[in-house]
C-alpha positions in Angstrom: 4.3 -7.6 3.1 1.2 -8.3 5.6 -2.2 -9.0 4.2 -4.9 -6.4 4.6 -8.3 -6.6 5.5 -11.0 -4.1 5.9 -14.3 -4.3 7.0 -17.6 -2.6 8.0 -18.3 -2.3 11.6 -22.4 -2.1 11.5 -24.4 -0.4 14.4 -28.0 1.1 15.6 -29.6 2.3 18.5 -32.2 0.4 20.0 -33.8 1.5 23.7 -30.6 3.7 24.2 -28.2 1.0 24.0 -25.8 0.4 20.8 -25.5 -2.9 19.6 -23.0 -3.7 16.7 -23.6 -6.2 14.4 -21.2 -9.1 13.9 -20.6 -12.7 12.3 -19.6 -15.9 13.2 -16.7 -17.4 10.7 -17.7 -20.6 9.2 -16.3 -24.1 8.8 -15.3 -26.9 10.5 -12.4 -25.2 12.8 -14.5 -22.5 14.4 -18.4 -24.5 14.6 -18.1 -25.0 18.4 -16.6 -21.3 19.3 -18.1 -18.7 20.3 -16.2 -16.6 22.8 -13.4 -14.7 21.4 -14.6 -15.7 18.0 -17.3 -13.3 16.3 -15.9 -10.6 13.9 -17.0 -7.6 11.6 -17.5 -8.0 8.1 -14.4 -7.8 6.4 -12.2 -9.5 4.1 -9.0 -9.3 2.5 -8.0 -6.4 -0.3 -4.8 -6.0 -2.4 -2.1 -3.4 -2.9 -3.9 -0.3 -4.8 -7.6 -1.7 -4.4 -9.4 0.8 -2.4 -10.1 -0.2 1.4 -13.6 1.2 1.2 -14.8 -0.1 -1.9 -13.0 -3.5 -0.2 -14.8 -3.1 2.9 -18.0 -2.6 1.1 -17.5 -5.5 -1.5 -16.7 -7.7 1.6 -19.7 -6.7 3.5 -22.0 -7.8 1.0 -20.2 -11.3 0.0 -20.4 -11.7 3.9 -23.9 -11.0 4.5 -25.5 -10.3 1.5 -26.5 -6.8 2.3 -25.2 -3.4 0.7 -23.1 -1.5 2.8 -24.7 2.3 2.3 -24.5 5.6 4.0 -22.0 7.8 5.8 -19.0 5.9 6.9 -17.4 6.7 9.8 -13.2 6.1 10.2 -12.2 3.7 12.4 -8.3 3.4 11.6 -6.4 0.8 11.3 -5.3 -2.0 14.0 -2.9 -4.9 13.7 -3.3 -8.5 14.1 -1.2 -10.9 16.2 -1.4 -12.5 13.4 0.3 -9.6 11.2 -2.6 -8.6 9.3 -3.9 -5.1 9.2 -7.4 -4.4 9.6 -9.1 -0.7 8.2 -13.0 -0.8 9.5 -15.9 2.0 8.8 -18.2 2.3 11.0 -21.8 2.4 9.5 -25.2 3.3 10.8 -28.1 1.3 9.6 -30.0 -2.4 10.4 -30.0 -5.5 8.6 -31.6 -9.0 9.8 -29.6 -11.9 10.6 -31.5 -14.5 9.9 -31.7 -12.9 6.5 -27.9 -13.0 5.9 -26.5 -15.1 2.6 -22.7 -15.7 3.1 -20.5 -17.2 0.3 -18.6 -20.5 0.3 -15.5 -21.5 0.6 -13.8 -24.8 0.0 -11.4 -26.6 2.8 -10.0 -30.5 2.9 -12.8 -32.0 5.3 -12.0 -34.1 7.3 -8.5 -33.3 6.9 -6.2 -36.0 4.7 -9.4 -37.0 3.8 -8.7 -35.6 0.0 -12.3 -34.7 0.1 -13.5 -31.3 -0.5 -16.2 -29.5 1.5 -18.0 -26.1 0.9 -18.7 -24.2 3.9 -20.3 -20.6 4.4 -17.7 -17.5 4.9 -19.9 -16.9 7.8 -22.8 -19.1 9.1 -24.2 -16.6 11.7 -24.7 -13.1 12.3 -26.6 -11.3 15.6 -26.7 -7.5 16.9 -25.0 -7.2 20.0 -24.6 -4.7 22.9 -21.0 -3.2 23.2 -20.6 -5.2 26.4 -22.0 -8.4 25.1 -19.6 -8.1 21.8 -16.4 -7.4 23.9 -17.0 -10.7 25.1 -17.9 -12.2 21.8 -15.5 -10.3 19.3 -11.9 -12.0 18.5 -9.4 -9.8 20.5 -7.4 -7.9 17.6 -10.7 -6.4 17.3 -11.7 -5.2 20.4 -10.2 -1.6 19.7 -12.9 -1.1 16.8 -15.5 -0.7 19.6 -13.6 0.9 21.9 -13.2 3.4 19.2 -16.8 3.6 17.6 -18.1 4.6 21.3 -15.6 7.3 21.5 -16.7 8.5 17.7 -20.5 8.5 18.2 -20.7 9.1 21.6 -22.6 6.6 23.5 -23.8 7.3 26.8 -25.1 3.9 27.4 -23.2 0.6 26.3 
């Protein structure tokens, strides 16, 4: 059975341009990435859990924010890896400098036998949908594709 995830795609519209808001994994294997790394909210749920209630719960451990409002369907897309993601699109603002993430713990360095804790996510930004493409791991990329297509967006 593959895992599922589902997440909370966040936007606005600021000068006529769309940005989406996104967040940088943390820990020790992705601190120097950027490209091809940044990610919507989301998190793993389990077999009967609702995905929205999921998506929401994962939004806020994420960033610390409530996830409220009309949610917009996004589908579902799978992973390379095998997973398969459900997003919502949102409409709404949050700060990033303001976002509290929770911790995880990992083996660091590895065969070390210490344990380090290490934010879920240790960044977040708003981004245009041009400058996310660019940013946004690649199993993802058909989230925004599809959020311009739902809300219309004459400008990127």
């Amino acid at each position: 059975m593959p895992k599922l995830s589902a997440g909370i795609l966040m936007f606005r519209r600021r000068d006529a341009t769309l940005q989406v808001f996104l967040v940088h994994p943390g820990g020790p294997f992705w601190k120097n990435k950027d490209a091809g790394s940044w990610s919507i909210p989301k998190g793993e749920y389990g077999e009967g859990e609702d995905p929205l209630d999921a998506a929401k719960r994962e939004f806020c451990e994420e960033t610390g924010f409530e996830a409220n409002g009309e949610f917009i369907p996004l589908g579902r897309m799978k992973q390379s890896s095998g997973k398969a993601i459900i997003a919502w699109a949102l409409e709404g603002d949050c700060s990033p400098a303001a976002i509290r993430s929770n911790t995880f713990s990992v083996e660091w360095p590895p065969k070390s036998g210490q344990q380090q804790e290490f934010p879920e996510v240790d960044r977040a930004g708003w981004f245009s949908l041009d400058d996310a493409r660019t940013r946004i791991v690649k199993g993802q990329l058909g989230f925004l594709d599809r959020l311009a297509e739902r809300i219309g967006s004459a400008r990127h």
